[in-house]
One Martini backbone bead per residue (centre of mass of N, CA, C, O) as a GRO file, in nm:
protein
  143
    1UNK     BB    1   0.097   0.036   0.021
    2UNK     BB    2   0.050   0.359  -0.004
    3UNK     BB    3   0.136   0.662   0.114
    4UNK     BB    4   0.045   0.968   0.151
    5UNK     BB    5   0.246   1.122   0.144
    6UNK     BB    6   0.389   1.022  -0.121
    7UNK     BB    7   0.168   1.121  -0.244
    8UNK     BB    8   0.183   1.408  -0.237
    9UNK     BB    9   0.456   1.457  -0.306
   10UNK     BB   10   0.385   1.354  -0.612
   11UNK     BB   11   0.171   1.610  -0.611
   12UNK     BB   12   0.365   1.827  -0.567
   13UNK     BB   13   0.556   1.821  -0.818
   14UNK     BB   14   0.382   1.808  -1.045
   15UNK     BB   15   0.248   2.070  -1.006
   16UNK     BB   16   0.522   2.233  -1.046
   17UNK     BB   17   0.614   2.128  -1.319
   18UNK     BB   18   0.324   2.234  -1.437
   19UNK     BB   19   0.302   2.527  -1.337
   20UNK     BB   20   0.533   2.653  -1.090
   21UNK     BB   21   0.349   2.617  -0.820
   22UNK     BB   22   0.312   2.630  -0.473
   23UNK     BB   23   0.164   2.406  -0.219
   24UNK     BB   24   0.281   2.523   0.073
   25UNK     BB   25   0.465   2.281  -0.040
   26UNK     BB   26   0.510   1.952  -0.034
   27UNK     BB   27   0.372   1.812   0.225
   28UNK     BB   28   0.108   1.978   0.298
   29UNK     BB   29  -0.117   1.828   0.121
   30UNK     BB   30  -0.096   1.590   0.277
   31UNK     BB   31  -0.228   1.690   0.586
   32UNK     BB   32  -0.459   1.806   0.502
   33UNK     BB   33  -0.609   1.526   0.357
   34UNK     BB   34  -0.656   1.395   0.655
   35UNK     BB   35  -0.870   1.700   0.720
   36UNK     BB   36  -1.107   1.731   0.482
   37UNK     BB   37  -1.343   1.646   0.736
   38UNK     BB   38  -1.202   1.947   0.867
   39UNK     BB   39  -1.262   2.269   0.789
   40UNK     BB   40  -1.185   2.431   1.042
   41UNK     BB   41  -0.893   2.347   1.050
   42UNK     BB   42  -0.820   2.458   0.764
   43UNK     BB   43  -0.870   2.734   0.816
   44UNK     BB   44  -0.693   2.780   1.073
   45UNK     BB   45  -0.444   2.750   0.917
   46UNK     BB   46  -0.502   2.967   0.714
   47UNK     BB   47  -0.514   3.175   0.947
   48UNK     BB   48  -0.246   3.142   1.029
   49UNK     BB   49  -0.070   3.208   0.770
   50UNK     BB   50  -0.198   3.499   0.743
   51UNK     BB   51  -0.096   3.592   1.032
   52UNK     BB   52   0.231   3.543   0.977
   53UNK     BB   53   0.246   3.709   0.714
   54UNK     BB   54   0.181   3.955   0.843
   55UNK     BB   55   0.383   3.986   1.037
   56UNK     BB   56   0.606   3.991   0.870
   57UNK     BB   57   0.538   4.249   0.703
   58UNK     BB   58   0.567   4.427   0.934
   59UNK     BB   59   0.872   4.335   1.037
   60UNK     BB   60   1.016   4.426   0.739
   61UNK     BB   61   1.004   4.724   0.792
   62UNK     BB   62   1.254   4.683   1.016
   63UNK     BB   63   1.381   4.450   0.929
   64UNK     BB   64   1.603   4.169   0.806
   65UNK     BB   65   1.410   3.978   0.583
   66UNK     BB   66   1.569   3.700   0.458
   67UNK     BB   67   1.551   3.362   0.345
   68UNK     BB   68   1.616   3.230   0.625
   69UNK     BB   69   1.501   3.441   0.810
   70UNK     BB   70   1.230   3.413   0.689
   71UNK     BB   71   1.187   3.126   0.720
   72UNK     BB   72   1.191   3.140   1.063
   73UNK     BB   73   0.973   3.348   1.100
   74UNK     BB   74   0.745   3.194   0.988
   75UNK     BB   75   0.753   2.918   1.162
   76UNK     BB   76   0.738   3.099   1.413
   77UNK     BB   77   0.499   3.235   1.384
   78UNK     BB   78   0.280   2.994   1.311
   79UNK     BB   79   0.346   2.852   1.608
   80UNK     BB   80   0.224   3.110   1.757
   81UNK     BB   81  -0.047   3.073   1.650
   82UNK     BB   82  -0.091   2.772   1.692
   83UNK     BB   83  -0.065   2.819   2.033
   84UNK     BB   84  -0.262   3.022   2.063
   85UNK     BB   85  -0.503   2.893   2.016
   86UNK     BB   86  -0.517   2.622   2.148
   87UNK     BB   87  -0.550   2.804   2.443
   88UNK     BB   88  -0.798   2.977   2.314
   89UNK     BB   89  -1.026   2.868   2.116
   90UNK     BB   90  -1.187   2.676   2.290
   91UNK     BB   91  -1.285   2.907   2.541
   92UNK     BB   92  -1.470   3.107   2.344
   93UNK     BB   93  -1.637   2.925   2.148
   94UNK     BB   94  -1.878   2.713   2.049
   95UNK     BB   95  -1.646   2.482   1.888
   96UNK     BB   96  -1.321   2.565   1.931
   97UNK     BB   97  -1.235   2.245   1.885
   98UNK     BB   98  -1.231   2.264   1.561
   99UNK     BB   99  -1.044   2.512   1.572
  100UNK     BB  100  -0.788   2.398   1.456
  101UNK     BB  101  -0.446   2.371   1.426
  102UNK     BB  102  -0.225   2.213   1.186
  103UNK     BB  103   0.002   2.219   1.373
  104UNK     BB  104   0.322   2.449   1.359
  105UNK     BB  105   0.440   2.456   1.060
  106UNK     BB  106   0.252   2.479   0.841
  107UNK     BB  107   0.206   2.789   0.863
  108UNK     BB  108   0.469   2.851   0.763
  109UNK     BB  109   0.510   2.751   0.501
  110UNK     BB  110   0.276   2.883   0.361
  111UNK     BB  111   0.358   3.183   0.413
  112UNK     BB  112   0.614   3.168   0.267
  113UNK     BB  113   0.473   3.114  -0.013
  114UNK     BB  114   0.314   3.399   0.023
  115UNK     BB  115   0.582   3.569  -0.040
  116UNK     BB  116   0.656   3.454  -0.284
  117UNK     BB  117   0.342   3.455  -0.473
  118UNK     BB  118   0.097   3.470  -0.293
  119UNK     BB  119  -0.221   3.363  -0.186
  120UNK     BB  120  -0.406   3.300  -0.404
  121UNK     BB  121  -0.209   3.069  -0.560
  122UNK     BB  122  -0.096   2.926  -0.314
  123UNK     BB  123  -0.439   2.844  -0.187
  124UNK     BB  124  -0.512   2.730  -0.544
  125UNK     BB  125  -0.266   2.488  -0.507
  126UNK     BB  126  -0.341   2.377  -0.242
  127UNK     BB  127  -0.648   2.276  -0.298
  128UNK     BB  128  -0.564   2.092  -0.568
  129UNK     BB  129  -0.374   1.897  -0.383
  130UNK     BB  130  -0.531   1.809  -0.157
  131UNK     BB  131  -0.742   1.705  -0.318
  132UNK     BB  132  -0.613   1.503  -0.471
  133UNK     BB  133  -0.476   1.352  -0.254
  134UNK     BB  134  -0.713   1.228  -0.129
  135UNK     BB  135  -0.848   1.110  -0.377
  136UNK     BB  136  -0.590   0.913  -0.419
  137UNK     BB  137  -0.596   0.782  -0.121
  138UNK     BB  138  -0.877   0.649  -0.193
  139UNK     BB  139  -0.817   0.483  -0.409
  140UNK     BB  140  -0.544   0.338  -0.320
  141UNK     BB  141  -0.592   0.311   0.034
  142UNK     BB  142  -0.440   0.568   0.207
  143UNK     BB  143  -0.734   0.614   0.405
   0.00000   0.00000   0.00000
């Protein structure tokens, strides 16, 4: 049986040597596939990746960030938003508990794509790669 990760993998190669586009990373596609009757979660990680890309916005007028810099940044930033969630909207509003980010690197990852590509392309590269994924995987046997 082939592993989800693989297939997402697979189709996210695929996708960018066909497009040119990144679908907010390689792996990220398979992730979100695992949570596709959760969307609730997509949203919410989709939430923190442009909650990360906004503050770096705003820190890059300060800072001096790019690269590695740049990259580092995303991924604390996305994860200081992922656990800021987490420990914050349990018991905010009813329902609060699916409102979950998916990991905390996730959203740093996507973030990045977003400064590099823009969110629009970024959002319906990963939107286009995650359900490929779903679909390949349960055709294939591996969700």
């Amino acid at each position: 049986m082939i592993e989800l990760p693989f297939i997402g993998l697979l189709l996210s190669l695929a996708f960018i040597a066909a497009t040119g586009l990144y679908p907010g990373g390689l792996i990220v596609p398979s992730y979100l596939a695992l949570f596709v009757n959760q969307p609730l979660r997509l949203a919410a990680t989709l939430l923190a990746a442009l909650a990360a890309w906004g503050v770096f916005r705003l820190a890059s007028q300060y800072w001096i960030l790019f690269g590695r810099r740049r990259f580092v940044f995303m991924i604390t930033a996305g994860a200081l938003f992922a656990q800021a969630a987490a420990k914050i909207l349990p018991g905010a509003f009813e329902g609060g508990e699916a409102f979950r980010v998916i990991g905390w690197v996730i959203p740093g990852l996507v973030a990045n794509h977003f400064e590099g590509q823009g969110p629009v392309k970024t959002t319906l590269a990963l939107i286009v790669v995650t359900v490929a994924t779903a679909l390949a995987g349960r055709l294939l046997g591996a969700v």
